[in-house]
PDB file of N, CA, C, O and CB in Angstrom:
ATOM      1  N   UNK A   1      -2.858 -13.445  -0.818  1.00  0.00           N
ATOM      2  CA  UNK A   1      -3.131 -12.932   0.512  1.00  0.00           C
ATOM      3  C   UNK A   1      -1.841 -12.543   1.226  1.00  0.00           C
ATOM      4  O   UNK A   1      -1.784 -11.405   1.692  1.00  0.00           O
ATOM      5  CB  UNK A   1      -3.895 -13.964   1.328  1.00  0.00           C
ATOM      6  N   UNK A   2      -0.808 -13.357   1.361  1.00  0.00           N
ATOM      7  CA  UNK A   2       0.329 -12.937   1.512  1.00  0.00           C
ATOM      8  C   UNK A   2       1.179 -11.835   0.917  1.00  0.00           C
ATOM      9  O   UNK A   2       2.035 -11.276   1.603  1.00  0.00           O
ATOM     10  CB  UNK A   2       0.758 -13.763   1.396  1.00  0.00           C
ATOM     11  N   UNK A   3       1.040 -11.632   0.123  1.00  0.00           N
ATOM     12  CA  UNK A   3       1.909 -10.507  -0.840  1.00  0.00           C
ATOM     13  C   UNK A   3       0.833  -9.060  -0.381  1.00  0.00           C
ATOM     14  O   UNK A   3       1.316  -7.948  -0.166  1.00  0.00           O
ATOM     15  CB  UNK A   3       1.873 -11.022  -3.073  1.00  0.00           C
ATOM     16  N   UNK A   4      -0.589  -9.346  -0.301  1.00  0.00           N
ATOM     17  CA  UNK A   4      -1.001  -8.385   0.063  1.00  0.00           C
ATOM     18  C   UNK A   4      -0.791  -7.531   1.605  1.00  0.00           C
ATOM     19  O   UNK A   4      -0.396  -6.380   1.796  1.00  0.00           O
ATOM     20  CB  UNK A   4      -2.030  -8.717  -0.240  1.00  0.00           C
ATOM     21  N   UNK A   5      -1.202  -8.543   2.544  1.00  0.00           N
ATOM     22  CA  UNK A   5      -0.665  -8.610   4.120  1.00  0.00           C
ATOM     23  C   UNK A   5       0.869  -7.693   3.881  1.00  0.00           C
ATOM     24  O   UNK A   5       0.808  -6.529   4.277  1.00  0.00           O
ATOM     25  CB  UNK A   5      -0.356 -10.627   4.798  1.00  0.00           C
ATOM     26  N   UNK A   6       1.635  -7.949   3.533  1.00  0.00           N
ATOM     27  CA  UNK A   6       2.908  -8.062   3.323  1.00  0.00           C
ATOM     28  C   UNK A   6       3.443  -6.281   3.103  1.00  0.00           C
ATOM     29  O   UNK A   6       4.230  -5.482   3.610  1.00  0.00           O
ATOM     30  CB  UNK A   6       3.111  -9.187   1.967  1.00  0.00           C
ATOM     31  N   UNK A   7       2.314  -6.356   1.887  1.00  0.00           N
ATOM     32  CA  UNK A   7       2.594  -5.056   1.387  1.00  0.00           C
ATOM     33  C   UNK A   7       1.556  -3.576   2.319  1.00  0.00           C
ATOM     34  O   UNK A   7       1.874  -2.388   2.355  1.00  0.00           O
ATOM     35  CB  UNK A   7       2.177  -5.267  -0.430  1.00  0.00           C
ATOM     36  N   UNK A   8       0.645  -4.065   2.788  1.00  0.00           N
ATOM     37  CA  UNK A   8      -0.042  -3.371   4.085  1.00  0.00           C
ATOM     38  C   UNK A   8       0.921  -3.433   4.971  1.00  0.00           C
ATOM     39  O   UNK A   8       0.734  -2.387   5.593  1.00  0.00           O
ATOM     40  CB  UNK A   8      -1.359  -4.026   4.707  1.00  0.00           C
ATOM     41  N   UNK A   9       2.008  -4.053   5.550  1.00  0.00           N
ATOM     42  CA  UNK A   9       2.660  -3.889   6.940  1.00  0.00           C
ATOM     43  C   UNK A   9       3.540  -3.272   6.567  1.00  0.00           C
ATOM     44  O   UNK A   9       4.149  -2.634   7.426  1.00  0.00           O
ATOM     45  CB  UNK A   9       3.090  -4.983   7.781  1.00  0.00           C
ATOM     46  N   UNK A  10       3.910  -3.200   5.428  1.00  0.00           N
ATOM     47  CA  UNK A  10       5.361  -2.710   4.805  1.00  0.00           C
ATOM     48  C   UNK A  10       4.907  -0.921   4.664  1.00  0.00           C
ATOM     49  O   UNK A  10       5.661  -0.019   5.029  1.00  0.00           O
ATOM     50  CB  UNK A  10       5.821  -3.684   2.883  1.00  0.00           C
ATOM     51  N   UNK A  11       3.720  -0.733   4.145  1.00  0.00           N
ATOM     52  CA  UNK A  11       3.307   0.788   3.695  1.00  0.00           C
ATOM     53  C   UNK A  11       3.080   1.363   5.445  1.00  0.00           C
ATOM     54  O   UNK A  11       3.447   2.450   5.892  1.00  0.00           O
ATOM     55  CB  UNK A  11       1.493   0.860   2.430  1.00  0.00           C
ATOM     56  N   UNK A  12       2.360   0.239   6.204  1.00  0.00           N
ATOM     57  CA  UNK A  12       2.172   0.892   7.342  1.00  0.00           C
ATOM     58  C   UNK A  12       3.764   1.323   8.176  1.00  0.00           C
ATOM     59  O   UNK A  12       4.037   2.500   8.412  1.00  0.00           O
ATOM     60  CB  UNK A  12       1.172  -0.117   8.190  1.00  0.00           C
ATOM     61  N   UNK A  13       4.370   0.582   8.417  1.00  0.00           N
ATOM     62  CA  UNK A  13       5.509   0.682   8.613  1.00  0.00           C
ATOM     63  C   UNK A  13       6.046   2.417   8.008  1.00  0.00           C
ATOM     64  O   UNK A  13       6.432   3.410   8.626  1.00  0.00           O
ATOM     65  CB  UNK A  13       6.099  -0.663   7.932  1.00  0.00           C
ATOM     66  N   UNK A  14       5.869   2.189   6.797  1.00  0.00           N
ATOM     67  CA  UNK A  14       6.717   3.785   6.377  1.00  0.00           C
ATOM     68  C   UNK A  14       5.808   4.734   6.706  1.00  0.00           C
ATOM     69  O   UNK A  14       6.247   5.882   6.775  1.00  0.00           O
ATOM     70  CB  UNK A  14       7.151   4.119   4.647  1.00  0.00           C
ATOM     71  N   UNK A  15       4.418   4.524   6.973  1.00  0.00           N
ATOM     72  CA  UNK A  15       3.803   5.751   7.506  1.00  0.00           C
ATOM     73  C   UNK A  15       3.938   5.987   8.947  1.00  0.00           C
ATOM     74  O   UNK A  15       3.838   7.118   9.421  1.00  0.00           O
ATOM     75  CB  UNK A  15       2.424   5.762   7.211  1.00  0.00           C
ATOM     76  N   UNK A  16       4.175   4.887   9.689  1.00  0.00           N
ATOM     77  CA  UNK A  16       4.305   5.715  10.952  1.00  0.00           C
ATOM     78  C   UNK A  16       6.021   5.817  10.836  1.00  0.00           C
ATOM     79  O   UNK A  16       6.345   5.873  12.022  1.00  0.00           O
ATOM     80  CB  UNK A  16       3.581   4.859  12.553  1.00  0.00           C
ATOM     81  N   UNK A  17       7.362   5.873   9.981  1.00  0.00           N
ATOM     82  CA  UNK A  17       8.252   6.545   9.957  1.00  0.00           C
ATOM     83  C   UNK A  17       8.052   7.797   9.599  1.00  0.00           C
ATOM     84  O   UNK A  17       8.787   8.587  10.192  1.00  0.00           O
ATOM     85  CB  UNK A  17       8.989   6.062   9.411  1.00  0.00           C
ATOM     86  N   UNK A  18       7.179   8.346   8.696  1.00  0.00           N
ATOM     87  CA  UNK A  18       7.293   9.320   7.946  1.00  0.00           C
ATOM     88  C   UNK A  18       6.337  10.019   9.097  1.00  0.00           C
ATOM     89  O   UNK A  18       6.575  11.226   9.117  1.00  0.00           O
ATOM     90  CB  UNK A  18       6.916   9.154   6.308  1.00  0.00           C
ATOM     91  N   UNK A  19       5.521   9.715   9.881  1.00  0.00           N
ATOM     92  CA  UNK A  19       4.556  10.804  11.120  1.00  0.00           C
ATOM     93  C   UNK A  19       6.203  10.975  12.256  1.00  0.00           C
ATOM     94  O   UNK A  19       6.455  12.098  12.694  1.00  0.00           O
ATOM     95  CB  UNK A  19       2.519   9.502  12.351  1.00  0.00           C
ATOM     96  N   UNK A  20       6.837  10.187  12.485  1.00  0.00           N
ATOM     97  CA  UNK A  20       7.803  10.115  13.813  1.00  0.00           C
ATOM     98  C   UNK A  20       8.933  11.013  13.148  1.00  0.00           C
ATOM     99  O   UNK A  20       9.662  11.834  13.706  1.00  0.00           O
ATOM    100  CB  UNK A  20       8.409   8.339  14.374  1.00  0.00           C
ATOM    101  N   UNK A  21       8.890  10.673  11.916  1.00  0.00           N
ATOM    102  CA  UNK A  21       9.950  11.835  11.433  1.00  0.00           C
ATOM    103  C   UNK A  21      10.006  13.154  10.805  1.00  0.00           C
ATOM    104  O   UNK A  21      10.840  13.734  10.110  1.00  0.00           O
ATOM    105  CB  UNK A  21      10.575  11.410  10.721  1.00  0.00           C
ATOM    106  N   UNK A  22       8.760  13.467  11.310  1.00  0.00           N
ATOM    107  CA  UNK A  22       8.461  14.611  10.476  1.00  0.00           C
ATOM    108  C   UNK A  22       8.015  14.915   8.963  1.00  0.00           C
ATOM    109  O   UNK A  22       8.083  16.097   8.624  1.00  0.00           O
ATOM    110  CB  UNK A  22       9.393  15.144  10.575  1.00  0.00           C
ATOM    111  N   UNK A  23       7.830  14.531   8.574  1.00  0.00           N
ATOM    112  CA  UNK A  23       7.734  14.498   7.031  1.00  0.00           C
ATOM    113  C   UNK A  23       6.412  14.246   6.385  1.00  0.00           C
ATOM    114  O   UNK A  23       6.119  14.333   5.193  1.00  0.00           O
ATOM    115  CB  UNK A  23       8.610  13.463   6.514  1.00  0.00           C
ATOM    116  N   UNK A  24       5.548  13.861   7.577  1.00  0.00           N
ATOM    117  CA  UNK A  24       4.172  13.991   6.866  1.00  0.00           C
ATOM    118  C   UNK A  24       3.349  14.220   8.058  1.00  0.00           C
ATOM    119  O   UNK A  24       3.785  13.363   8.828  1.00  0.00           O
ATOM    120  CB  UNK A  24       3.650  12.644   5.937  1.00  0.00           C
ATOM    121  N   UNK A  25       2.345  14.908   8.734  1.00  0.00           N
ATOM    122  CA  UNK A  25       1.712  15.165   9.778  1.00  0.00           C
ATOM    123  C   UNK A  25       0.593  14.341  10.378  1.00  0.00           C
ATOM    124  O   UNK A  25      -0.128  13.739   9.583  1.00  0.00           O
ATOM    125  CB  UNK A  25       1.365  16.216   9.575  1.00  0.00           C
ATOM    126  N   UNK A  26       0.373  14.242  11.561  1.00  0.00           N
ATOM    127  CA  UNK A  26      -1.254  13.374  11.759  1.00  0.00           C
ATOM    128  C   UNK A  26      -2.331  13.322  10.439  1.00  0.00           C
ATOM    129  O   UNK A  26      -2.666  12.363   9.743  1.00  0.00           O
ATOM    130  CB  UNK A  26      -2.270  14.286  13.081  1.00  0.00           C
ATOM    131  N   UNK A  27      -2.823  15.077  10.374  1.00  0.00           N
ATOM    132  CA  UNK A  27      -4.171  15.255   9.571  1.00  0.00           C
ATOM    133  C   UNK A  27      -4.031  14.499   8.022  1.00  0.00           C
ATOM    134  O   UNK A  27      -4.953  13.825   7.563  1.00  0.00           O
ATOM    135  CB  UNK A  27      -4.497  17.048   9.372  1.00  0.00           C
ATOM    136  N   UNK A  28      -2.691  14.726   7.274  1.00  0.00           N
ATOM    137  CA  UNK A  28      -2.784  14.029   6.063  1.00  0.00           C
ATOM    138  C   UNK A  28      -2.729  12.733   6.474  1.00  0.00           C
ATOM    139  O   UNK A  28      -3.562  12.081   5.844  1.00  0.00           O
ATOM    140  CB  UNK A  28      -1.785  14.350   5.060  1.00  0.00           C
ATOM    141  N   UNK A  29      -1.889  11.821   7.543  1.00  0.00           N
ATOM    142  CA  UNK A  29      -1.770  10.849   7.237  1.00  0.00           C
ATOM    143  C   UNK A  29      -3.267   9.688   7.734  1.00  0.00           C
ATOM    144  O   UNK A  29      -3.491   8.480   7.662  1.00  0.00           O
ATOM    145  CB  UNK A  29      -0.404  10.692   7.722  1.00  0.00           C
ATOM    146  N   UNK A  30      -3.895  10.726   8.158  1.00  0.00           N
ATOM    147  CA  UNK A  30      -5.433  10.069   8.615  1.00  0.00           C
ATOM    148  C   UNK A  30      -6.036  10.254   7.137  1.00  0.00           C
ATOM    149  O   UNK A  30      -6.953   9.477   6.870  1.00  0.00           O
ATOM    150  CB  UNK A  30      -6.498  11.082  10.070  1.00  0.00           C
ATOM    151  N   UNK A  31      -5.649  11.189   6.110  1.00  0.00           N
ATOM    152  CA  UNK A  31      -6.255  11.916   5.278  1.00  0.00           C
ATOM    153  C   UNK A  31      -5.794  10.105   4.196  1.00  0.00           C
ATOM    154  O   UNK A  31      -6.508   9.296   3.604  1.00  0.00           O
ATOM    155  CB  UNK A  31      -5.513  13.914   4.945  1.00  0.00           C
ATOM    156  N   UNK A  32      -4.641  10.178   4.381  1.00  0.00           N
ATOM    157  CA  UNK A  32      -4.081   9.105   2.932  1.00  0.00           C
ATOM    158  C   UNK A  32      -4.929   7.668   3.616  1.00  0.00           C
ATOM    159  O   UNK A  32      -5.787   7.139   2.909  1.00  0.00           O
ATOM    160  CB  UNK A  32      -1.662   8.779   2.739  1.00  0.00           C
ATOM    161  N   UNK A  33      -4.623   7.071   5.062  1.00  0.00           N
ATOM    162  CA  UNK A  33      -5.245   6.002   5.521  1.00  0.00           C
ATOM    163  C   UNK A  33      -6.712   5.863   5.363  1.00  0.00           C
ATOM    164  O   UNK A  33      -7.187   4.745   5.166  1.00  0.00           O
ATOM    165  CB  UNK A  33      -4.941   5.918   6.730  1.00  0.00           C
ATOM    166  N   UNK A  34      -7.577   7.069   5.445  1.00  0.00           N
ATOM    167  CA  UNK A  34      -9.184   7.152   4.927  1.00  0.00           C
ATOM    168  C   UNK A  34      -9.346   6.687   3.136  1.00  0.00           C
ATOM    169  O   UNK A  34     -10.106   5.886   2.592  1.00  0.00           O
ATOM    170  CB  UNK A  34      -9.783   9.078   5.157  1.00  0.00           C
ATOM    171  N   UNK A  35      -8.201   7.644   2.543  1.00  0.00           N
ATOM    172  CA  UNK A  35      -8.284   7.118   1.253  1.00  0.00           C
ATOM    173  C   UNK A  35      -8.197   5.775   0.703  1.00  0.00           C
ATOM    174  O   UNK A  35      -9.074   5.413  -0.081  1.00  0.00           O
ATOM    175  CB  UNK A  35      -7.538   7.638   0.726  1.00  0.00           C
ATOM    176  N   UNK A  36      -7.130   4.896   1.055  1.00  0.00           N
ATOM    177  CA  UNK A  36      -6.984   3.918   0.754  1.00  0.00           C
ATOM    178  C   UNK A  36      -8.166   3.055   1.035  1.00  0.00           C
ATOM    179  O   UNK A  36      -8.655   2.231   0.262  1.00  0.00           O
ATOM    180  CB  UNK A  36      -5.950   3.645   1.178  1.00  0.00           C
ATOM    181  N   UNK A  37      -8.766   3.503   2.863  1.00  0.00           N
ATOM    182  CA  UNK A  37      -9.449   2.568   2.500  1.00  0.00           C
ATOM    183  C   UNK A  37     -10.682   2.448   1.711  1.00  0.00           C
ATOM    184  O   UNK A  37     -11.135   1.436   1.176  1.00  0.00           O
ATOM    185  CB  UNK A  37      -9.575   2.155   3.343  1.00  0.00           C
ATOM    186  N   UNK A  38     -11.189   3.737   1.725  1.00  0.00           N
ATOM    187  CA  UNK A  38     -12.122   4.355   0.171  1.00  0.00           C
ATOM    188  C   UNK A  38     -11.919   3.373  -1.007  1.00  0.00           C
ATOM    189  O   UNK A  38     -12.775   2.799  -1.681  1.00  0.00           O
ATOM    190  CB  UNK A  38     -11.448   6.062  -0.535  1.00  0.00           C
ATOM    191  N   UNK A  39     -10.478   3.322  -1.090  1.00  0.00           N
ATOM    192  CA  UNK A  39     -10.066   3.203  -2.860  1.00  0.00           C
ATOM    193  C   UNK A  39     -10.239   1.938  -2.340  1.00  0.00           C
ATOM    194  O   UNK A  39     -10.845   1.271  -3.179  1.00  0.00           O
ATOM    195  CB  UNK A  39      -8.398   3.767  -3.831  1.00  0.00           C
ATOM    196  N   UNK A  40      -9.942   1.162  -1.154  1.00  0.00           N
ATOM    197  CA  UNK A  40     -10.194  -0.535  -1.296  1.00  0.00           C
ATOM    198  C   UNK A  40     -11.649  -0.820  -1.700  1.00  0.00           C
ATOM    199  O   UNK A  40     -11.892  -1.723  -2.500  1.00  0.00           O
ATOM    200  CB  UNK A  40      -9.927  -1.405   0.240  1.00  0.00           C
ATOM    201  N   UNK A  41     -12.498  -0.158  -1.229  1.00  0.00           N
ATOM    202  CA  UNK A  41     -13.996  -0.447  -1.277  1.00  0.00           C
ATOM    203  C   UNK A  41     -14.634  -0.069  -2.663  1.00  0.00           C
ATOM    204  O   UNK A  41     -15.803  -0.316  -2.957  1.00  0.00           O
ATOM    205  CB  UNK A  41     -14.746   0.376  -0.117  1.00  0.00           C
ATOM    206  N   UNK A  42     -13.676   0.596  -3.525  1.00  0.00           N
ATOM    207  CA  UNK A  42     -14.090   1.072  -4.680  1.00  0.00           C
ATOM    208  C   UNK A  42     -14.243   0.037  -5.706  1.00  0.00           C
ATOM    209  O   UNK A  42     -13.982  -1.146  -5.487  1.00  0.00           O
ATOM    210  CB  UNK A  42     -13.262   2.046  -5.073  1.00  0.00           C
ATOM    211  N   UNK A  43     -14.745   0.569  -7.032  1.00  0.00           N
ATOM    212  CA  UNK A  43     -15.085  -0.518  -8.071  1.00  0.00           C
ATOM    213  C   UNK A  43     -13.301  -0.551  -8.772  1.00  0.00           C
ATOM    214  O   UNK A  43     -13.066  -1.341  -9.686  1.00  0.00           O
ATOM    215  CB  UNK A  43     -16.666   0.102  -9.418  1.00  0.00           C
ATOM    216  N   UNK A  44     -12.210   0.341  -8.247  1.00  0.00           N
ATOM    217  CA  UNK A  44     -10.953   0.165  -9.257  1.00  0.00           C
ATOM    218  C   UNK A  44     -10.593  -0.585  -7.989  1.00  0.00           C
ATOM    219  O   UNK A  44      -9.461  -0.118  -7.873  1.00  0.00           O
ATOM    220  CB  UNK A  44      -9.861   1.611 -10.005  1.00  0.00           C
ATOM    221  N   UNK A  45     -10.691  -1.220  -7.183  1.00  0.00           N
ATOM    222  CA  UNK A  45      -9.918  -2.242  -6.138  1.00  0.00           C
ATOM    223  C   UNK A  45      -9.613  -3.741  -7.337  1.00  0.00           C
ATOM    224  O   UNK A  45      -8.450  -4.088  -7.545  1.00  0.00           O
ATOM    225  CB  UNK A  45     -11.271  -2.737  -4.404  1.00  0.00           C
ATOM    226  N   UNK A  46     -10.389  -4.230  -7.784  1.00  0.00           N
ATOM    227  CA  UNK A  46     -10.167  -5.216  -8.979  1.00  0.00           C
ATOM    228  C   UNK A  46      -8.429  -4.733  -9.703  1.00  0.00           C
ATOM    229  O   UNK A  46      -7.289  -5.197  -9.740  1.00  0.00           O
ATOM    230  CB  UNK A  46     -11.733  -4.920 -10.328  1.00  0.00           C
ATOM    231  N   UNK A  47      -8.963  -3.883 -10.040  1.00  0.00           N
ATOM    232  CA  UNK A  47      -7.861  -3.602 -10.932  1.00  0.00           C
ATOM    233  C   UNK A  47      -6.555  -2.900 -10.374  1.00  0.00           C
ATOM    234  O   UNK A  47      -5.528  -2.752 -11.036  1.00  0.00           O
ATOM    235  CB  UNK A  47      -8.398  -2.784 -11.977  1.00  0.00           C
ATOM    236  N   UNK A  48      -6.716  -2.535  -9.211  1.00  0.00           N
ATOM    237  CA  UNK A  48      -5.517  -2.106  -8.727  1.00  0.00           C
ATOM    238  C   UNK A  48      -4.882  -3.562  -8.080  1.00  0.00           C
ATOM    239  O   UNK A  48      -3.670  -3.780  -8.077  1.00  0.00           O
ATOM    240  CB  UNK A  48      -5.752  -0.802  -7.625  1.00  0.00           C
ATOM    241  N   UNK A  49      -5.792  -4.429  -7.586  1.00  0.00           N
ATOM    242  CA  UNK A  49      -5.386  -5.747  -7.228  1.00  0.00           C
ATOM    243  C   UNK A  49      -4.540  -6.432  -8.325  1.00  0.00           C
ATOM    244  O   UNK A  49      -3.342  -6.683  -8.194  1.00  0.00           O
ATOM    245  CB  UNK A  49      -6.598  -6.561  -6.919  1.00  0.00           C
ATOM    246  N   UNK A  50      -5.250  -6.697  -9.371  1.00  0.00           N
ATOM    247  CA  UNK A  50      -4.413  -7.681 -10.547  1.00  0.00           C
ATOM    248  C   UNK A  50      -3.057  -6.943 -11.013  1.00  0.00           C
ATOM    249  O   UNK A  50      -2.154  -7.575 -11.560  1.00  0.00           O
ATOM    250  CB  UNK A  50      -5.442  -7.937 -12.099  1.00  0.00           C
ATOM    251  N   UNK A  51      -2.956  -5.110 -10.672  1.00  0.00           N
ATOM    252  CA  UNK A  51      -1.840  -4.790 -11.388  1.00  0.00           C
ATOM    253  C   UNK A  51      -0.188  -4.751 -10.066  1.00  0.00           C
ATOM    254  O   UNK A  51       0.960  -4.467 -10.409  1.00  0.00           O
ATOM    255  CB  UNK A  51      -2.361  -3.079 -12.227  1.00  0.00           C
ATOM    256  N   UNK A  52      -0.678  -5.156  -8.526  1.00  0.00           N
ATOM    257  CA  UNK A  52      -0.305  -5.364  -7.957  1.00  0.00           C
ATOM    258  C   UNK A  52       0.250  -6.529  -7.849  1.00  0.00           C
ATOM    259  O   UNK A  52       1.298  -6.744  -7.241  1.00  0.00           O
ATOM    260  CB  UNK A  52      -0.765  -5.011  -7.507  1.00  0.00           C
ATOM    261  N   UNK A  53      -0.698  -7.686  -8.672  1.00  0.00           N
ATOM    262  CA  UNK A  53      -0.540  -9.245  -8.629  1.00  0.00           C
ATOM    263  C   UNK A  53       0.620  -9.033  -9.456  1.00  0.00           C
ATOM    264  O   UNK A  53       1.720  -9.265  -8.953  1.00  0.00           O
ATOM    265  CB  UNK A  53      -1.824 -10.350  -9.230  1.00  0.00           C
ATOM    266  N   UNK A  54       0.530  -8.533 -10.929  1.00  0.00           N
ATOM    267  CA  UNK A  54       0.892  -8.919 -11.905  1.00  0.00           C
ATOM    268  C   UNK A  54       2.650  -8.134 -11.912  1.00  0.00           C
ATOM    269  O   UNK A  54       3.457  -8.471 -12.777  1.00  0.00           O
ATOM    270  CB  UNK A  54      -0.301  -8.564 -13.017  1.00  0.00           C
ATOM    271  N   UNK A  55       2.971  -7.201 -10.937  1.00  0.00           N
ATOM    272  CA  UNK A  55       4.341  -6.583 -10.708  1.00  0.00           C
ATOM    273  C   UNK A  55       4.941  -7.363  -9.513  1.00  0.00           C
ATOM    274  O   UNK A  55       6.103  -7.650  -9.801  1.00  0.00           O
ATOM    275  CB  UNK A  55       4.260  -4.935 -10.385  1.00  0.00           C
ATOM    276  N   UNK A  56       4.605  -7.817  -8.292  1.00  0.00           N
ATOM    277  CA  UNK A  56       4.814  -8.748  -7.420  1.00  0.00           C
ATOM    278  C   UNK A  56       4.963 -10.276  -8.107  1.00  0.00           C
ATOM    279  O   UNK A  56       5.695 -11.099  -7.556  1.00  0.00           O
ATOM    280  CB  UNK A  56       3.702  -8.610  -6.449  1.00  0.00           C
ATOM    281  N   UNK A  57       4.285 -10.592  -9.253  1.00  0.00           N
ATOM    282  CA  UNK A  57       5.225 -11.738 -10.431  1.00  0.00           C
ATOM    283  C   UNK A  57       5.857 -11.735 -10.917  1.00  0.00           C
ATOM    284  O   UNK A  57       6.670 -12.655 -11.009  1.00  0.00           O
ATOM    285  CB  UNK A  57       5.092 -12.222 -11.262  1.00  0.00           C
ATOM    286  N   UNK A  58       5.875 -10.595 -11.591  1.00  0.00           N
ATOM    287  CA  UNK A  58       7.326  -9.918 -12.268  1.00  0.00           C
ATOM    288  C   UNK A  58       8.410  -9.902 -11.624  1.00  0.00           C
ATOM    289  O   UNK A  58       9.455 -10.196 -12.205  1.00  0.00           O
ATOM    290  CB  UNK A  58       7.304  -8.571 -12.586  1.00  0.00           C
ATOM    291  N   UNK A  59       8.401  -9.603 -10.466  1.00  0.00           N
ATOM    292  CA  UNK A  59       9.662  -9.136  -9.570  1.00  0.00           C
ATOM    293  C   UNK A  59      10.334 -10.763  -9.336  1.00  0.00           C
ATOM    294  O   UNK A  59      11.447 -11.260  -9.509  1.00  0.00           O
ATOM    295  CB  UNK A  59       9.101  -8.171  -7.809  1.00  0.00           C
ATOM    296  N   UNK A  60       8.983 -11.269  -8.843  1.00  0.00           N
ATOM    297  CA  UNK A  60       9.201 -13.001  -8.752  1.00  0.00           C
ATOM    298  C   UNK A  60       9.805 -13.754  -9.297  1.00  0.00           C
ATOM    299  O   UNK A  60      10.538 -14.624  -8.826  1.00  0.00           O
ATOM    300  CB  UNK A  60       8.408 -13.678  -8.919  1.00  0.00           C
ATOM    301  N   UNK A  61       9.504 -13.446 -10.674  1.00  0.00           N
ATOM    302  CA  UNK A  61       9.624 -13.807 -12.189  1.00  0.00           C
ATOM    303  C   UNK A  61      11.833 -13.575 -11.996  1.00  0.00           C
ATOM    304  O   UNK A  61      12.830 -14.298 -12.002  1.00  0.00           O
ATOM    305  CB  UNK A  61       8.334 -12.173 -13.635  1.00  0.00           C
ATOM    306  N   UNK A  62      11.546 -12.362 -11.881  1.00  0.00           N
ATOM    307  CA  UNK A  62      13.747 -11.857 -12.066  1.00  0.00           C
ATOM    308  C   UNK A  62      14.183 -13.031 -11.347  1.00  0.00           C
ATOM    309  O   UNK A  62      13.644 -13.412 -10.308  1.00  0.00           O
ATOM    310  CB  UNK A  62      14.678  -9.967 -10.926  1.00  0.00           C
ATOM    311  N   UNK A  63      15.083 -13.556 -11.859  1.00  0.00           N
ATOM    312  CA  UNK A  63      16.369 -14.212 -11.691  1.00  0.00           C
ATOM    313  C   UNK A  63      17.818 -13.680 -11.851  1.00  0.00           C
ATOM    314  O   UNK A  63      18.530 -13.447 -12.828  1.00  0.00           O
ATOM    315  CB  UNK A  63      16.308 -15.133 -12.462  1.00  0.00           C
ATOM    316  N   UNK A  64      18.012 -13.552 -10.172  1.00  0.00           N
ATOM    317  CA  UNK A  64      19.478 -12.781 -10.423  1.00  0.00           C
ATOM    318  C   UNK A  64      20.889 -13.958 -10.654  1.00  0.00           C
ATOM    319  O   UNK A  64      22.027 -13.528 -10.847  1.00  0.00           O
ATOM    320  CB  UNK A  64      19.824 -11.699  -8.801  1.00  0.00           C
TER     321      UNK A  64
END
């Protein structure tokens, strides 16, 4: 739940940089925020979840 939270404030964050800075407009970025939440409600949410789990362990996993 945390890693997820985490990674929602973090994407939100760069989308409203990328609307304030020009680089991506209102209409798409209502366009990408509708999608996602589409793709959350979808039957690949499972699997986009575990491959999210499983790179957020990995990263975990490095020892510098």
């Amino acid at each position: 739940m945390a890693i997820s939270l985490s990674v929602v404030l973090l994407l939100a964050i760069i989308l409203v940089v990328m609307i304030r800075s020009g680089s991506i407009k209102g209409g798409p970025a209502v366009v990408a925020i509708l999608f996602g939440f589409f793709l959350a409600s979808s039957g690949m949410a499972p699997a986009i979840q575990r491959t999210l789990d499983s790179i957020a362990s990995t990263i975990n996993g490095i020892n510098f």
